[in-house]
C-alpha positions as CSV (number, residue, x, y, z in Angstrom):
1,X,-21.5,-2.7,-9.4
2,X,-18.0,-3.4,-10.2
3,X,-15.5,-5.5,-8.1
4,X,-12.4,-3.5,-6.9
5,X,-9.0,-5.5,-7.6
6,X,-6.0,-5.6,-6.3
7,X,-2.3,-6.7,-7.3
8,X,0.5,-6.5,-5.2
9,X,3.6,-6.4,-7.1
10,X,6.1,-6.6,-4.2
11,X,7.3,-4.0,-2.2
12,X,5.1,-1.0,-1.5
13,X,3.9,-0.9,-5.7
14,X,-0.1,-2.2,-6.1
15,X,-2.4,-1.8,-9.2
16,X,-5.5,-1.2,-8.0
17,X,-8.4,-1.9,-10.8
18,X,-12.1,-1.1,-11.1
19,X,-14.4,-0.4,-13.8
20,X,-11.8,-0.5,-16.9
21,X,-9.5,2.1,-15.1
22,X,-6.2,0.6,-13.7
23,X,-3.9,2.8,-11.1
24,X,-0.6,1.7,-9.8
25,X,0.8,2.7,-6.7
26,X,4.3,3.2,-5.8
27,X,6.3,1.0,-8.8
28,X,10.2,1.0,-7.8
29,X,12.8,1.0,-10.5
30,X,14.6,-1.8,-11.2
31,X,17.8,-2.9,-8.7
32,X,16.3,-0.3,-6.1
33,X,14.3,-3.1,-4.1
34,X,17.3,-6.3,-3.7
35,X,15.5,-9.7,-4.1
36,X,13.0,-8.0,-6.8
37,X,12.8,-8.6,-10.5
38,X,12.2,-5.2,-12.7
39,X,8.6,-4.1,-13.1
40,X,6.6,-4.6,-16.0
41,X,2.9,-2.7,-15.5
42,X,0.5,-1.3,-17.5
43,X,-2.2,1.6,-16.2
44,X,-4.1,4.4,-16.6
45,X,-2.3,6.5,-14.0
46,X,0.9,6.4,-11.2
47,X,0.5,7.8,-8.2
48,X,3.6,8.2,-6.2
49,X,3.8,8.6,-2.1
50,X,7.1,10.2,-2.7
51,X,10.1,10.3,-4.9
52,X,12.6,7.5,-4.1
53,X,13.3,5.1,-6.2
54,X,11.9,2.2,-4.6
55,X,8.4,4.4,-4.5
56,X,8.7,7.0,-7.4
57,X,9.5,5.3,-10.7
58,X,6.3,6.3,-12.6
59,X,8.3,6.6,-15.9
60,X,8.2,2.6,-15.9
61,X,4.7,2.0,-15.7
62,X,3.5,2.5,-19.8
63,X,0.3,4.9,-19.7
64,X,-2.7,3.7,-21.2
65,X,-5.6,5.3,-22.7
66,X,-8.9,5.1,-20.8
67,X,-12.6,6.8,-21.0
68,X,-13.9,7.3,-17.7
69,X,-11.7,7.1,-14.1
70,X,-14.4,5.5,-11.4
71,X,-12.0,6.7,-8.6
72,X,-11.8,9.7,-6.6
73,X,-8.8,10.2,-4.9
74,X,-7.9,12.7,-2.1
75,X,-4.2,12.4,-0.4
76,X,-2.8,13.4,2.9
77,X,0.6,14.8,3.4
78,X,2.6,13.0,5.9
79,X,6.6,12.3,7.2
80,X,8.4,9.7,6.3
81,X,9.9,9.5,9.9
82,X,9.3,10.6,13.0
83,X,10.8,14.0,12.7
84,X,8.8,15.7,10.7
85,X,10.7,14.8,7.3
86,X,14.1,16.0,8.6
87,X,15.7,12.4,8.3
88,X,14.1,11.1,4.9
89,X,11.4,13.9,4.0
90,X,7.2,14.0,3.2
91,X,5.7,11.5,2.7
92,X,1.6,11.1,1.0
93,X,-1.0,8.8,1.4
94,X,-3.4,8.3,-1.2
95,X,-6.8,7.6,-0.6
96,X,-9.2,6.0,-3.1
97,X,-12.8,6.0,-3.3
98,X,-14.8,4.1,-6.5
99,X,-18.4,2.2,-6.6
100,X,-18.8,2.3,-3.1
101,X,-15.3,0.7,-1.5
102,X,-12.5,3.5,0.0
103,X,-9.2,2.2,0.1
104,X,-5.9,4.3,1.6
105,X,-2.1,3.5,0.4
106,X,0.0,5.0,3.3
107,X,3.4,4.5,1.1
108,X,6.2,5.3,3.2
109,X,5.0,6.2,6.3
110,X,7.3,7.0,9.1
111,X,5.0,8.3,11.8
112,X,1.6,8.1,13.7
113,X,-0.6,10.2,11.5
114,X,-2.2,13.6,13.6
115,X,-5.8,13.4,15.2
116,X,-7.0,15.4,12.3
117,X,-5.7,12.9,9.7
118,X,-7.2,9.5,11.1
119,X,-10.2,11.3,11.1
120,X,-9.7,11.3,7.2
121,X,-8.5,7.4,7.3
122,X,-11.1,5.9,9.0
123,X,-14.2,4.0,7.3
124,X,-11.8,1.9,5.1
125,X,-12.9,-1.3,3.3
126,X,-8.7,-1.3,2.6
127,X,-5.5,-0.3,4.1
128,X,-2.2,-0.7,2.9
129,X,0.2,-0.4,5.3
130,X,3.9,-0.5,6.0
131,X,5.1,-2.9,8.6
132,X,9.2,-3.2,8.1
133,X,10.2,-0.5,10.7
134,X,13.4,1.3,9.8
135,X,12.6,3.4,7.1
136,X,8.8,3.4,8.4
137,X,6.8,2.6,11.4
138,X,7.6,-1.0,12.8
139,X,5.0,-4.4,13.2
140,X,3.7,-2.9,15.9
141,X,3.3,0.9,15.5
142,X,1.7,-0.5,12.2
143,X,-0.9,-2.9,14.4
144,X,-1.9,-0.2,16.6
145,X,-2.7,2.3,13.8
146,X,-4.5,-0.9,12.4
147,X,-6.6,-1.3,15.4
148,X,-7.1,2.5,15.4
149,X,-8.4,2.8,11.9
150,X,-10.4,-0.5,11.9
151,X,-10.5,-1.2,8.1
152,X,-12.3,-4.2,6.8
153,X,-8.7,-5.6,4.8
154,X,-5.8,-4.9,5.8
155,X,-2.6,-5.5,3.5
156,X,0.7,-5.6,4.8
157,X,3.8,-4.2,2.8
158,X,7.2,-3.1,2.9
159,X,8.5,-6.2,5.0
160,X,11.4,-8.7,4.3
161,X,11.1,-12.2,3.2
162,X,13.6,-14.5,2.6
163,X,13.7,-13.7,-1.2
164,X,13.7,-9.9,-1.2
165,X,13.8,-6.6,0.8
166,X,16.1,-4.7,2.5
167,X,18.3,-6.6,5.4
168,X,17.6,-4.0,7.5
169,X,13.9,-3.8,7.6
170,X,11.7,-6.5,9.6
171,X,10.1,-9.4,8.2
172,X,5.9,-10.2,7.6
173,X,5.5,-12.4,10.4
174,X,6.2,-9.7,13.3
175,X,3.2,-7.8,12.0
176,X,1.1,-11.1,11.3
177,X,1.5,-12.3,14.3
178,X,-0.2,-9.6,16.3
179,X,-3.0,-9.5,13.9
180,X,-5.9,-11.8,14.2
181,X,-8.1,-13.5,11.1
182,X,-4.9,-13.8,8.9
183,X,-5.6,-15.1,5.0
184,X,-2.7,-15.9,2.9
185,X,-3.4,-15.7,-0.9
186,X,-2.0,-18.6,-2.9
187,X,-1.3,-15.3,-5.2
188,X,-0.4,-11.5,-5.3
189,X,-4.0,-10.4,-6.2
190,X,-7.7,-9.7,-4.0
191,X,-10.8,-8.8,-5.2
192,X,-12.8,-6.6,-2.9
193,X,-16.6,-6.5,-3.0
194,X,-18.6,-5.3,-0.5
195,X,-18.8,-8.6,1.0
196,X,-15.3,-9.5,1.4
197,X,-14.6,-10.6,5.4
198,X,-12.8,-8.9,7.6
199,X,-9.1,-9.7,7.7
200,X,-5.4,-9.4,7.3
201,X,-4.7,-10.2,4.1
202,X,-1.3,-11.8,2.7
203,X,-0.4,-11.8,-0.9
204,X,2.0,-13.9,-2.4
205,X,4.4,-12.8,-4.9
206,X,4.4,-16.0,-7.8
């Protein structure tokens, strides 16, 4: 069986890896994200929760060749706000399922997903969730759906730090501290096994 990696690259952009085949999630272009340096990734395939430029610029991500893709992937359509997409538009989350391990992005999520769709998110060995507020649901709209959802790792994104983001959305530690069985990474990349212990997870940009 084959490990399941994961990158974060800063922001909401991951490449997820497993079995040869590499996908990145949500790369931003360059200057669209203050405090971030331009992206330089590499993969098999882009998938793009929507089409701003901090979430949509798959033209930067070089395409590679690649024989097999371990990964099914089903998406949900979602808001990103609370008004049914009438302030910033849809929003989808991407769910991916290879050699046993399911893992959801939720991108730019603005809202409490319907009955119908947690039904779809639950059973996660990986979340990836937005915790900044402002543009998407807040630390603790984001803790609650955690709680809900009950995925083995949970990944925060989308915050401020004191090197990057936007001013206006919140910082990592009013998610982190609600949340119990923290890990900070030393670096910006997990490997998931069936094994791996439940916990939030912290990656750290180099």
């Amino acid at each position: 069986m084959n490990n399941l990696t994961i990158q974060w690259n800063g922001h909401s952009c991951f490449l997820v890896a497993c079995g040869g085949w590499t996908i990145v999630l949500d790369p931003y272009a360059p200057d669209s994200v203050p405090g971030l340096p331009p992206l330089a990734l590499s993969a098999n395939q882009v998938l793009c929760s929507h089409g701003h430029s901090d979430h949509g610029y798959a033209e930067g991500v070089r395409i590679l060749s690649g024989e097999r893709n371990p990964f099914q992937i089903r998406t949900i359509d979602t808001f990103h706000d609370d008004q049914k997409g009438a302030l910033r538009g849809p929003n989808r989350i991407h769910i991916l399922e290879a050699e046993g391990l399911r893992i959801a992005h939720l991108g730019d999520l603005g809202c409490m997903p319907a009955p119908q769709e947690l039904d779809q998110l639950t059973g996660l060995d990986v979340l990836m969730i937005p915790v900044g507020g402002y543009y998407t649901i807040d630390a603790a709209q984001a803790h609650d759906l955690a709680v809900r959802l009950a995925p083995r790792i949970t990944i925060p994104m989308h915050y401020r730090s004191d090197r990057f983001g936007y001013p206006v959305i919140g910082t990592l530690d009013r998610f982190t501290e609600l949340c119990k069985d923290v890990c900070v990474y030393p670096g910006n990349a997990l490997e998931v096994d069936g094994e791996t212990k439940t916990q939030t997870a912290v990656l750290t940009l180099p």
